[in-house]
Backbone bond lengths (Angstrom), bond angles and torsions (degrees), N, CA, C in turn:
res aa  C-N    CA-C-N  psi(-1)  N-CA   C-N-CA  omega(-1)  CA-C   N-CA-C  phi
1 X - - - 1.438 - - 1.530 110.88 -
2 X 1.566 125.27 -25.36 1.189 109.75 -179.97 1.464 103.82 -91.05
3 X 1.456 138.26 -27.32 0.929 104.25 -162.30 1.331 108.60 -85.79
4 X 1.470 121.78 1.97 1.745 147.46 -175.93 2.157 88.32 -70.15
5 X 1.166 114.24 -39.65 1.399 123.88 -162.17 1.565 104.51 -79.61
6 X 1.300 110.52 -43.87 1.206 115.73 178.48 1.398 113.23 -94.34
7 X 1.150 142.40 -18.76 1.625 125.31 152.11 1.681 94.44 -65.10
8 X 1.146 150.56 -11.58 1.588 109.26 -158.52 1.712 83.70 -110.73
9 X 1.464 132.99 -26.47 1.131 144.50 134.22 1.958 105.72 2.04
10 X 1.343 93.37 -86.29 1.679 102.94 171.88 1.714 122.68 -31.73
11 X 1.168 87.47 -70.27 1.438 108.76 166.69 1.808 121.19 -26.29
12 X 1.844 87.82 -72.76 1.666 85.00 168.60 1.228 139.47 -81.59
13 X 1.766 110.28 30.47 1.061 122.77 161.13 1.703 123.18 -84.51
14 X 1.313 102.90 -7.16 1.566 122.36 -162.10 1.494 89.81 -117.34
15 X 1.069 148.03 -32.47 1.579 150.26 174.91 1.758 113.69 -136.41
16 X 1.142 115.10 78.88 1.523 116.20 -178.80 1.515 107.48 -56.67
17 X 1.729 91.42 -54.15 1.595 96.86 -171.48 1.599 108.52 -84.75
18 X 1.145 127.18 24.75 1.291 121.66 178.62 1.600 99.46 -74.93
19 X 1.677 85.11 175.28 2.061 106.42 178.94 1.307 109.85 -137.68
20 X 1.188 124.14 154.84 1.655 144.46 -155.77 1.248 107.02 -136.10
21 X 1.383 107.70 138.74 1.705 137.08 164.25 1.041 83.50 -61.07
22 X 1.462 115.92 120.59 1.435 156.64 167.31 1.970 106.32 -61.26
23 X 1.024 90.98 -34.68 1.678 102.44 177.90 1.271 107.91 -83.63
24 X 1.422 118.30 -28.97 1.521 112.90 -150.96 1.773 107.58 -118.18
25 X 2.176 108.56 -2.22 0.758 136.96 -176.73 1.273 122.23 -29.44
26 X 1.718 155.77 128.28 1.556 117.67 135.48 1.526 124.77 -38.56
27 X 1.236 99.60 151.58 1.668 112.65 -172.30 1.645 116.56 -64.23
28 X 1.120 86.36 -15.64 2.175 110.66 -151.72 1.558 85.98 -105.07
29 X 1.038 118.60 -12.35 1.491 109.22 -164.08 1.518 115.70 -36.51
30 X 1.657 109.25 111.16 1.453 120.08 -157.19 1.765 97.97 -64.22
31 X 0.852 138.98 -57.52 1.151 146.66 -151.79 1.876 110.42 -125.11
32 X 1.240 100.64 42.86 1.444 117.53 -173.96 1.702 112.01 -54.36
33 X 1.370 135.54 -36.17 1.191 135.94 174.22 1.482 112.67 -55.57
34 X 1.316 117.95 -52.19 1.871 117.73 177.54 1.737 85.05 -73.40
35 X 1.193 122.47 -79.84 1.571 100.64 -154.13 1.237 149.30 -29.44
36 X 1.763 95.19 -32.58 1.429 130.61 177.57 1.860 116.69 -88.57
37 X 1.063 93.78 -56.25 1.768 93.33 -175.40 1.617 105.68 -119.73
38 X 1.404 129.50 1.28 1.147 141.20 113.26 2.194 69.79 84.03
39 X 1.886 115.27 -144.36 1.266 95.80 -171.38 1.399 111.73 -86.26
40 X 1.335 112.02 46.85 1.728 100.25 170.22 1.729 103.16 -120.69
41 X 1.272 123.11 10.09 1.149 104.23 -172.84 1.932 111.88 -79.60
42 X 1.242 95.66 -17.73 1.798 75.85 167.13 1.249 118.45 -82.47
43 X 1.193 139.52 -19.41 1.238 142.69 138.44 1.473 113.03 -26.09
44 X 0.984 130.07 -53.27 1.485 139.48 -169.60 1.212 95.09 -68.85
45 X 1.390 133.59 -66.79 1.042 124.32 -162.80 1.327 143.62 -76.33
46 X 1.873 92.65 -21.38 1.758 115.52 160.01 1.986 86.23 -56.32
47 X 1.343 116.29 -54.07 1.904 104.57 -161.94 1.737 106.65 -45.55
48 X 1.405 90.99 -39.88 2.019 83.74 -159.80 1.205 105.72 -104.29
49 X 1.221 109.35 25.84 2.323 121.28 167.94 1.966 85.51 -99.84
50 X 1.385 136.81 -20.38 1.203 124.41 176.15 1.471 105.84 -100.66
51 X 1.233 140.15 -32.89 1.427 150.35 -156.53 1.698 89.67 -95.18
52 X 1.207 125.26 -85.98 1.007 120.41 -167.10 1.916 116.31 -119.69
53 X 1.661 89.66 73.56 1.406 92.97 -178.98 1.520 127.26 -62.21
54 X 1.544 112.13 -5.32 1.378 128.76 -179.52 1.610 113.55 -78.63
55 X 1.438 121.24 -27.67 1.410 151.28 -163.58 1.060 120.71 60.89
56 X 1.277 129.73 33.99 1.603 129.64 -162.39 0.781 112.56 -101.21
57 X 1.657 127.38 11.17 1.796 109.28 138.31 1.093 111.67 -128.25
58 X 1.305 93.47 126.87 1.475 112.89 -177.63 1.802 107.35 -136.07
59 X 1.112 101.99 -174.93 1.635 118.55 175.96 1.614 107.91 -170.66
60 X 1.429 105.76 168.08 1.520 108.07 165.02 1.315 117.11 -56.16
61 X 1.807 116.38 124.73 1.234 132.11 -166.43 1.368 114.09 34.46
62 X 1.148 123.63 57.93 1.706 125.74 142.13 1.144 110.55 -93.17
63 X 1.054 109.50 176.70 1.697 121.98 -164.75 1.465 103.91 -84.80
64 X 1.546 108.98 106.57 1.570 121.14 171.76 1.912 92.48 83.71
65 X 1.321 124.00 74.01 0.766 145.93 142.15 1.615 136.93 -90.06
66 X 0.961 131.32 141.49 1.266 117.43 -155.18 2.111 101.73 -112.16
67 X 1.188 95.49 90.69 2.051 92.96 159.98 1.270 122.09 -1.22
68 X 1.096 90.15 -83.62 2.074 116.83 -173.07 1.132 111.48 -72.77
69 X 1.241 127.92 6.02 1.536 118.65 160.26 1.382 121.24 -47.54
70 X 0.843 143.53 119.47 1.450 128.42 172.76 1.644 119.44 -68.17
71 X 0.993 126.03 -7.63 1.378 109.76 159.38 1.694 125.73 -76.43
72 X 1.356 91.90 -18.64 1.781 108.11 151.93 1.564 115.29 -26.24
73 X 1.199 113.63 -74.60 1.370 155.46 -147.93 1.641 104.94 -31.05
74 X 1.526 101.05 -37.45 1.754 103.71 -173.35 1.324 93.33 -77.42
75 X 1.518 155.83 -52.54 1.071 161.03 -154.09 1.593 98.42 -68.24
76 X 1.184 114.48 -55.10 1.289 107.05 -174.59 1.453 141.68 -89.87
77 X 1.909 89.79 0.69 1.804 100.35 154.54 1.820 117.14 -76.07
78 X 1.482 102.23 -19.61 1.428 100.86 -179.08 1.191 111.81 -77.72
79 X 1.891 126.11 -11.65 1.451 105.61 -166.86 1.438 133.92 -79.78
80 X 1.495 107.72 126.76 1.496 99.75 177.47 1.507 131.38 -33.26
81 X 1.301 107.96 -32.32 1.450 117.07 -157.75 1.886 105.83 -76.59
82 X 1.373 99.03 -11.52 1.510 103.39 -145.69 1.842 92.96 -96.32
83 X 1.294 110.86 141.85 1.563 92.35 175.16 1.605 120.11 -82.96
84 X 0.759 104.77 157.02 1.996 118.64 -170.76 1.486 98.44 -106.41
């Protein structure tokens, strides 16, 4: 995972403001809200505060996902970014 962090690291030195296949994403993706829904994510999220004001579907980094979920938890012992 780190050295997965630091090639994509490289990368967004050549496209800061670039955006990523959501499928094809890093996991760690530091700044996943611009990369992913880039300027529509408040849009997105006004949509699924009416669709699913309960939030019960979610996933890692979708729009209005919740951190502290604990099913989180495996994802975020692996992250490079995080100190050990």
């Amino acid at each position: 995972m780190r050295a997965l962090n630091a090639a994509a690291d490289e990368l967004r030195k050549f496209a800061p403001d670039g955006g990523v296949y959501i499928n094809e994403a890093y996991v760690f993706e530091q700044n996943h809200e611009q990369a992913f829904w880039g300027d529509n994510a408040a849009r997105l999220y006004e949509i699924k505060s009416i669709y699913d004001p309960s939030n019960i579907f979610q996933g890692w980094q979708t729009v209005g996902w919740d951190s502290n979920d604990p099913i989180y938890s495996c994802y975020a012992a692996l992250d490079p970014s995080a100190s050990n």
